[in-house]
N, C-alpha and C positions, 0 to 999 in steps of 0.2 A: 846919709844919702839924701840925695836934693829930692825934692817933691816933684811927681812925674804929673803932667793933665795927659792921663791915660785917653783919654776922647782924642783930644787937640794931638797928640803921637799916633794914634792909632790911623789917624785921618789923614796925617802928614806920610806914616809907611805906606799907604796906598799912594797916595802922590808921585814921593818918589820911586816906588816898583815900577808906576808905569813910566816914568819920566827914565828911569836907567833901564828897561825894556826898551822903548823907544832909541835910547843911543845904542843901545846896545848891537841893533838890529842896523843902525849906521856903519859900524866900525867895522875895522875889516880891511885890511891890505887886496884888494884884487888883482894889482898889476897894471890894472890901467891907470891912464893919465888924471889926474884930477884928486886920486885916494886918498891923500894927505891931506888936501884941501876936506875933503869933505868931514874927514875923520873931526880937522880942527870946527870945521861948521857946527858938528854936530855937539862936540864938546861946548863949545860957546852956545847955542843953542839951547844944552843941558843947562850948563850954567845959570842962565837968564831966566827958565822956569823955576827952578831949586831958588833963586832967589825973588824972585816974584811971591812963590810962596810963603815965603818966609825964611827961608835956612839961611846960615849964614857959610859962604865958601868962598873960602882960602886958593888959589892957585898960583904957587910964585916956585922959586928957587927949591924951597924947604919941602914942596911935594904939595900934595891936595887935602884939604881939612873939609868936611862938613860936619855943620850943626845946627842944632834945632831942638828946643824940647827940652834942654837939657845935658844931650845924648849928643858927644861928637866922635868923630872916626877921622883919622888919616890914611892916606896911604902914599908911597912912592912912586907909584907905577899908574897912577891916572885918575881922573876924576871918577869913570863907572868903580873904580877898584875902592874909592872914599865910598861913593852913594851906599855900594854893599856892603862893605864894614858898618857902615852907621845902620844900613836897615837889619843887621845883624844884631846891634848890640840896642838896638832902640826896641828888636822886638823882645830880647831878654829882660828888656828895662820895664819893658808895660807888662809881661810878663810877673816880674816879681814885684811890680806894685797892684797887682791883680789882689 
């Protein structure tokens, strides 16, 4: 098992909770005009912080990857859907390097 810097992961899941809180609270089909635009704002938006930070994300053809730490996630169905899988399996990761 790779060696985890339980600090540098613990500081990074806070990060991105609030960072996929924040998109999260964007998304959302309403019906009015503009929805899709915003949704992509918001996802680009995400993106740009997650990598600011530091993580490293994937967005193409093949689906969405985030990483950081160690600890990466994909998913098919969008980038908040990577953020949650990785802060899922990052927080079992500091977890059992506890």
């Amino acid at each position: 098992m790779k060696k985890v810097d339980v600090t540098m992961v613990a500081i990074a899941i806070r990060t991105a909770r609030d960072i996929a809180d924040s998109f999260s609270d964007k998304l959302g089909y309403d019906g009015s005009d503009g929805a899709y635009d915003r949704g992509r704002q918001a996802s680009a938006s995400a993106k740009n912080q997650l990598e600011d930070f530091g993580f490293t994300v994937r967005d193409d053809y093949r689906g969405h990857a985030v990483s950081f730490g160690g600890v990466r996630a994909t998913c098919t169905g969008g980038l908040l859907g990577a953020v949650q899988n990785w802060l899922r399996k990052a927080e079992a990761k500091i977890g059992d390097a506890a």
